[in-house]
N, C-alpha and C positions, 0 to 999 in steps of 0.2 A: 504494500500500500504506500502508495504515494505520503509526504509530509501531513499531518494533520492537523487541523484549526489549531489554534492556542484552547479553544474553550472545546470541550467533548463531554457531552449529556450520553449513557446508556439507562433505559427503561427493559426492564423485567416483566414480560408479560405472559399466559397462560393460554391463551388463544385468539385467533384473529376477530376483530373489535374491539376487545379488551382496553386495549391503549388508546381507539379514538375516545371509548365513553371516559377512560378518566384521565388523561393526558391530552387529546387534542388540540386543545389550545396552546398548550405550553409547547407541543413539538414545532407547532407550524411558529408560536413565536420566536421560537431559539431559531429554526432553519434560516427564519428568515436576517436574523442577526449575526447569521455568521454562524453560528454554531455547529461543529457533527455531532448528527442526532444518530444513534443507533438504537436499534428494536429489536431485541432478541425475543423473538414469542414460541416458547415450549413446546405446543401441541398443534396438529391443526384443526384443533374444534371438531374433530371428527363425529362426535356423537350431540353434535347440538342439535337442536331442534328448528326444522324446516317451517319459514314462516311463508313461501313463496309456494301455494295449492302447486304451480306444474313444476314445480323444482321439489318435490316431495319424493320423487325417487331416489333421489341425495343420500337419503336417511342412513342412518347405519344398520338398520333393521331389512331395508332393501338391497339398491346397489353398496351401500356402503363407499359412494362417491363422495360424499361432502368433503372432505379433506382439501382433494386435488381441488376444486370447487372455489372453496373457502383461501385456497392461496391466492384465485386470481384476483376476488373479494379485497384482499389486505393488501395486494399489488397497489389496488386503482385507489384505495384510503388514502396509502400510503402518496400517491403523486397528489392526491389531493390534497394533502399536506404539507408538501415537498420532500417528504421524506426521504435519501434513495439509498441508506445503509439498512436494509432490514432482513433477518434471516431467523430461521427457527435453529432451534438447540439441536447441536449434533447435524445436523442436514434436516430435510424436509423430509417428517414421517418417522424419525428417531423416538419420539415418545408418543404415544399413542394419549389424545385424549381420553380420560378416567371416564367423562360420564357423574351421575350424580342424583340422587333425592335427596325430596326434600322431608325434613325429620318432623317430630312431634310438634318442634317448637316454632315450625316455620321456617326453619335456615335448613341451606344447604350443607348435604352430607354425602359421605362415599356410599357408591352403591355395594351393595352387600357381597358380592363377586366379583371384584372387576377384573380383568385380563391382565395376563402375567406381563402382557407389552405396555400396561398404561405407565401414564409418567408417575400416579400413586405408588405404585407397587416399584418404583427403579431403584438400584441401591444409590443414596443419593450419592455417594462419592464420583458415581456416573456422570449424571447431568452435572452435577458442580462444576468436575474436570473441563466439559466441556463448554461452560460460563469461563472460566478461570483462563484459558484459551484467549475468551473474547478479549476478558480485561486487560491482559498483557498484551494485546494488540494495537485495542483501542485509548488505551491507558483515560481509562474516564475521569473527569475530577467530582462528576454527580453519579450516582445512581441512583431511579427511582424504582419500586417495587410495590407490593402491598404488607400489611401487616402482617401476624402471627395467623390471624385467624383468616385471612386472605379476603378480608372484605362483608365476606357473606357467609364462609364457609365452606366454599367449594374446595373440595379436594387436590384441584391442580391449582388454584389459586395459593393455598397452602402452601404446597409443593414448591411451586415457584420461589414464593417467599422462604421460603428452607434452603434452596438451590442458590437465590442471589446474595442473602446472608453469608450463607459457609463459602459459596465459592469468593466474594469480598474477602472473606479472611485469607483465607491459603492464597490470594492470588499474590495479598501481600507479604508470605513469606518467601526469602528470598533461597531459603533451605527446601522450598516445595516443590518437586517437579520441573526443574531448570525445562527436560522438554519443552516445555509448552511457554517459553519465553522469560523476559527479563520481570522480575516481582513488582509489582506497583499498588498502590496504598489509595483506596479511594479516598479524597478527603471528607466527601459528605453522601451521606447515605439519608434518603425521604422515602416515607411509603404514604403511598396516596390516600387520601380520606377525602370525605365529603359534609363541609362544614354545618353542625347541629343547626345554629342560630341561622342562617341562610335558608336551609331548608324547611324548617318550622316557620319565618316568615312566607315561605310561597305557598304555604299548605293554607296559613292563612291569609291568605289574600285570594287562592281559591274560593277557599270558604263563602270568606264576603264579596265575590263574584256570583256565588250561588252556583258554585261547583260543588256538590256531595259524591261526588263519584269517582272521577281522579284520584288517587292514593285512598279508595274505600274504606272508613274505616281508621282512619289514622287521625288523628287529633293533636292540632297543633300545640295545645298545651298540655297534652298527652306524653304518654309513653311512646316512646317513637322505637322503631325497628335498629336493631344492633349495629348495620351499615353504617350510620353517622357518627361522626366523630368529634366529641365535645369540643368546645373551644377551644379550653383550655390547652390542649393539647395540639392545636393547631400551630405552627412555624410560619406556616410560606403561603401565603394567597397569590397567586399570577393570574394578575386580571389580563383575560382575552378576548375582551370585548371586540378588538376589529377584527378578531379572529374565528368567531362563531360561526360565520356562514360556512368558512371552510372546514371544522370541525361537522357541521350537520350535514353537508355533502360529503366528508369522508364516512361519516353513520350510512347513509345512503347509499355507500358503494357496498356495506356489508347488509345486503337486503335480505338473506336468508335467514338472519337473525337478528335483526332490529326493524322495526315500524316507527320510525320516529316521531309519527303523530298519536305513537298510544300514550296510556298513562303513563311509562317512567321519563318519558322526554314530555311530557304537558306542560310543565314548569317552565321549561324554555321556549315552547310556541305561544303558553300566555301571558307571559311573563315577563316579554321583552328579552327572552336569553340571562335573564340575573342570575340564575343557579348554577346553569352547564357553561358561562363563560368566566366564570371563577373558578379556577382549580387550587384546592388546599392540600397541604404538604404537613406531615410530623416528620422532623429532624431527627435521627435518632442516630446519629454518629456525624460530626466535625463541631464546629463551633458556632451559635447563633448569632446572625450580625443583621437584627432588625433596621427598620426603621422606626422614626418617631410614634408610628403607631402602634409597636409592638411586636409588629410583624414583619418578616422579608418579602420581599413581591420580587425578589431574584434568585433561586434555586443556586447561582455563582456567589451569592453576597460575601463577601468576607474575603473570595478566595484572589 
């Protein structure tokens, strides 16, 4: 590979779309600044679910085509983004999407058998290796990911987050695996969330539109579902406000599994985009260097 930007963003994803619903703003604003954006996405969604009636052959329970499908999906996000660094773990097809129900309590869980090829079941020293790979490549000074509990609870989401963690560490020992290149040290590590207070105001403003149907059931000064992520906890807000159209055309190009005029995108059709063109970040390794308001609105700040 040719010389690389001064500034290099890697995101950690589970499968294609992943990254546009909670990164797209922020990649198309880094590409556009100059930044390399890289996309490593683990699986290819192989067992999602077919939102498109004559693309329903896809399925895994059918031809079991959606994979191959689904890449060319994350291709066309991906320009719609600018993105042009983007590759799956291992090569395309190396971990097999897990799949997933959902449990008692509402959130996603492994399904009860899944296949000795999913990315659940890899030893993770596997996938890591071949994250660790990337790092020393791309030598990032960001990465972004999901939390512990990968958002919602999905299996590969998990995974992933277990995968960009460990393979972070060993990438930076310089005693690990000389193969697979020279050691390097991520300075700051975020895993995406999605801001409580944000999202409680659009439910209510729903509300008092005389929306009861959207988010059914949820109450804005309620108990809200495990996916949001208190404030408190929140680091980095990157507002991408001029950047929303091209985030909702990158949604668009994953048609098979997104409607972006149903209920989880309503918040940004009525809303003016306030919710999906802020994207919120927990710091969880380098140094916090807000702004006046408390917050970073630069995923680089400090560095």
């Amino acid at each position: 590979m040719s010389e690389l930007p001064a500034k290099r963003l890697l995101l950690v994803h589970a499968h294609p779309d992943d990254e546009t619903i909670n990164n797209g703003v922020t990649m198309a604003r880094y590409v556009d600044e100059g930044v390399h954006v890289t996309l490593v996405t683990c699986t290819l969604g192989e067992e999602g679910e077919v939102l498109v009636p004559e693309l329903g052959h896809l399925a895994s329970d059918q031809t079991d085509a959606l994979g191959p499908h689904r890449i060319t999906e994350l291709a066309e996000a991906m320009s719609e983004l600018g993105v042009t660094d983007h590759r799956f773990l291992g090569g395309e097809g190396r971990y097999r999407d897990t799949g997933m129900v959902w449990d008692d309590s509402g959130n996603a869980a492994p399904p009860p058998d899944p296949r000795p090829d999913t990315f659940w079941r890899a030893d993770l020293v596997k996938p890591a290796n071949d994250l660790v790979a990337v790092i020393r490549e791309i030598r990032p000074q960001v990465l972004v990911t999901y939390d512990e509990w990968g958002g919602y609870g999905h299996p590969d989401h998990i995974q992933a987050h277990r995968v960009a963690m460990y393979a972070a560490q060993l990438a930076a020992a310089p005693s690990y695996r000389e193969d697979l290149g020279d050691a390097w040290d991520v300075a700051k590590i975020y895993w995406v969330g999605i801001a409580e207070s944000g999202f409680r105001e659009g439910i209510r403003k729903l509300r008092e539109s005389g929306d009861t149907t959207t988010f059914e059931g949820m109450d804005p000064d309620g108990e809200l579902p495990r996916f949001l992520t208190p404030d408190r906890l929140i680091s980095c807000v990157v507002d991408g406000s001029q950047y929303i159209d091209r985030k909702m055309n990158a949604l668009k190009a994953h048609a098979t599994q997104i409607t972006v005029d149903g209920p989880f995108f309503a918040l940004s059709n009525n809303l003016g985009n306030e919710i999906w063109a802020n994207e919120a970040y927990r710091l969880v390794k380098g140094i916090h260097s807000p702004d006046d308001d408390g917050l970073e609105h630069d995923l680089f700040a400090g560095l």
